[in-house]
N, C-alpha and C positions, 0 to 999 in steps of 0.2 A: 854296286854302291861303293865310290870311295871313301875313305878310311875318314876325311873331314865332314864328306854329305852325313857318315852311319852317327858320327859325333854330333853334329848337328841336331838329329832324328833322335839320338837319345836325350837332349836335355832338351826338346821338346815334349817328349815321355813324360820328363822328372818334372819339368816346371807346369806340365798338364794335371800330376797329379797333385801340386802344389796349388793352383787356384781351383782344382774339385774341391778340395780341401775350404777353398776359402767359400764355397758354397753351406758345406756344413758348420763351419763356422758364423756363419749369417744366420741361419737356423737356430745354431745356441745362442745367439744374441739377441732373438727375442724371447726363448723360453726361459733366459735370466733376465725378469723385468728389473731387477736393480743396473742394469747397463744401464749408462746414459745415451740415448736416443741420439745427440747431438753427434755423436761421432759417426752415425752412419750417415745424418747427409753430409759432413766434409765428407768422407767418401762417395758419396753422390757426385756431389760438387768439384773435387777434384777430378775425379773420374769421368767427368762430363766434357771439362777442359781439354783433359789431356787424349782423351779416346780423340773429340774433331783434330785433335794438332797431330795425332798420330794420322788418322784418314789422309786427313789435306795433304799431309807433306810427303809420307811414307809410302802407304800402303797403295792411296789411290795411282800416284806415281808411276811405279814401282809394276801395279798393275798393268798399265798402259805399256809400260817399258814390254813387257812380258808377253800381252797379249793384244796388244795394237789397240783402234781406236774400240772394237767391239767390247773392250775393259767394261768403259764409260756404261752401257746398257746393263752390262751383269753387277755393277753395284747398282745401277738403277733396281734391277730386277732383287736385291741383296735389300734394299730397303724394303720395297713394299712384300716380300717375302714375310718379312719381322712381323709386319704390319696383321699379315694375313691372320697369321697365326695365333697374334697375341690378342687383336683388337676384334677380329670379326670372327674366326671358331672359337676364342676366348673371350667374351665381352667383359666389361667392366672390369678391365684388368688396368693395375697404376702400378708404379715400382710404389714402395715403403707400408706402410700397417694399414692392413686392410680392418676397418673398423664397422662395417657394412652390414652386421653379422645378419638381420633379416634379410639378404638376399644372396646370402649362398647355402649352399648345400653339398652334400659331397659329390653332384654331379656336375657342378660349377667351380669346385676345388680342383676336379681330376683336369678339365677342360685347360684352366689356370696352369694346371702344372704340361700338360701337354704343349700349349704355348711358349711357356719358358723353358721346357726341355729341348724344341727346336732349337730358340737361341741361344740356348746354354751349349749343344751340339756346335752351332757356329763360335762360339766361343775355342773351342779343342780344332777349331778346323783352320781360325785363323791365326791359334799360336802354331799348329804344325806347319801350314801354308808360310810363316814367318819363316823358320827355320830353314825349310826347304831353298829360300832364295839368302838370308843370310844369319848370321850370329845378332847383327844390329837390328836388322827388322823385327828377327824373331823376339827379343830381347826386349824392343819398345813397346810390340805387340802384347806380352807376357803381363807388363807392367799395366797397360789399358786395361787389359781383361782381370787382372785381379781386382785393380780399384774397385768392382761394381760388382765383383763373386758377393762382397756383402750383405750391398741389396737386394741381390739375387734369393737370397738364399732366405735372407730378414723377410722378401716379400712374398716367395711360397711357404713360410713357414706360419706367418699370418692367415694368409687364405685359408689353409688345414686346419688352422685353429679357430677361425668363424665360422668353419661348415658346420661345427661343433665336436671336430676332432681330436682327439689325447694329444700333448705333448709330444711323446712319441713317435705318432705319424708325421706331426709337423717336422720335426728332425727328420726323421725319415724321407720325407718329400725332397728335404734339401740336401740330404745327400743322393737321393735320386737324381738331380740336376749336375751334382758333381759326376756322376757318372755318365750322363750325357755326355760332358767336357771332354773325359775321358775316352769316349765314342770316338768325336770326333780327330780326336788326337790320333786316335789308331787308323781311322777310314782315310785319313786326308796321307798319313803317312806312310800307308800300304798303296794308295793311289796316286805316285807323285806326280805321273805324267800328265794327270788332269790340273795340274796348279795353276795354268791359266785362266780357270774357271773358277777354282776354289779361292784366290788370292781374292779377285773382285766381288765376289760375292761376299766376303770376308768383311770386306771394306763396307759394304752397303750397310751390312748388320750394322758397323762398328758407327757408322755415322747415325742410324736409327735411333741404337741403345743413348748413344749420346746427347744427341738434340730432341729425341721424339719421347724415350720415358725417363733418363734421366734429368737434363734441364727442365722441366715443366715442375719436379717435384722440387730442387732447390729452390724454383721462385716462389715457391706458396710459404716458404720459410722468411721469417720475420727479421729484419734488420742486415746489417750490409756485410756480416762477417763469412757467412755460406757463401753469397754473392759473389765476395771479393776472391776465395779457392776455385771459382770454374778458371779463373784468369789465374791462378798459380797453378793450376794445372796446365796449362798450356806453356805459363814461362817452365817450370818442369823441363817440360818436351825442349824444349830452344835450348834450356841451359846443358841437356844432356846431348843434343845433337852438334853443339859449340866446343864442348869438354871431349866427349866421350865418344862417338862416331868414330867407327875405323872401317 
């Protein structure tokens, strides 16, 4: 490994442990019910934006560059992966406060956090996957996947706390997920010769988490100011790729 790839490999290390972080941090922010609620769907919201402007432009690219036209199928396969996990061995799973509490149980909580431990694993595999091809991918990638560590974290800590779980555990849960992240960070970055595989499947997640659980939860929000951040998250992405791009 030369001296820029081992430099690369480490601040996807540091910035992997920085959005595990933002997992457990989504956890304290519902078991501090004086947080205002609003700020995590702008963070929905922007993170919805800016994850498809990363896909589209970046990563799926980027992919294809990499791994030819076979890219195209493994984000295909990268989405309904999400899918599998979250929506049919996890049922009834939404990103933000799960309020449900008559239908779960802590065998529905575990299921829940299983689901999101996967994607949170693809979270750590497509900031390393980033890295691995450059400082600016890895870099736009970093920023997609923390926008949504929130929600992340906000909506398995919910779950554990309508199965009829302590505090505690729900914290617990969400930094369970950061350590997923952290997983992946390590498997993707001891495996680099597999990056043509991991890059597009990367992208699939990243387009999933965006249009499939996070846009659905910004719409059910009232008036046009949530609405209006999926589209600043996108100009986001154009204003840094205009300025900042090397």
């Amino acid at each position: 490994m030369n001296h820029e790839l081992a430099a690369r490999v480490g601040m996807a290390a540091g910035l992997g442990v920085v959005a595990a972080a933002g997992n457990l941090i989504g956890g304290l922010f519902l078991v501090q019910r004086d947080w205002p609620r609003r700020f995590l769907h702008y963070f929905m919201a922007l993170g919805a934006g800016y994850m498809l402007a990363v896909a589209f432009t970046d990563v799926i690219p980027e992919s294809v560059r990499i791994g030819g036209q076979n890219a195209y199928l493994l984000v295909l396969v990268g989405y309904f992966l999400v899918h599998l996990f979250e929506h049919i061995l996890a049922p009834h799973f939404h990103f933000g406060e799960e309020t449900h509490t008559e239908m779960m149980g802590h065998h529905r909580a575990r299921t829940v956090l299983f689901g999101l431990g996967i994607h949170t694993f693809f979270d750590g595999v497509a900031i390393a996957a980033g890295f691995l091809v450059s400082t600016w991918l890895g870099t736009v990638i970093f920023i997609a996947i923390f926008l949504h560590k929130l929600p992340e974290g906000f909506t398995i800590a919910s779950v554990v706390l309508a199965s009829g779980q302590s505090r505690t555990n729900a914290v617990a849960a969400a930094g369970a997920l950061g350590v997923a992240t952290l997983l992946g960070v390590l498997l993707t970055s001891v495996l680099q010769a597999q990056l043509r595989y991991a890059l597009p499947l990367s992208a699939g997640v990243t387009v999933y988490v965006a249009a499939t659980d996070l846009l659905p939860e910004v719409n059910r929000e009232p008036g046009w100011r949530t609405a209006l951040l999926v589209f600043g998250g996108v100009a986001m992405l154009l204003i840094l790729q205009w300025f900042v791009r090397v």
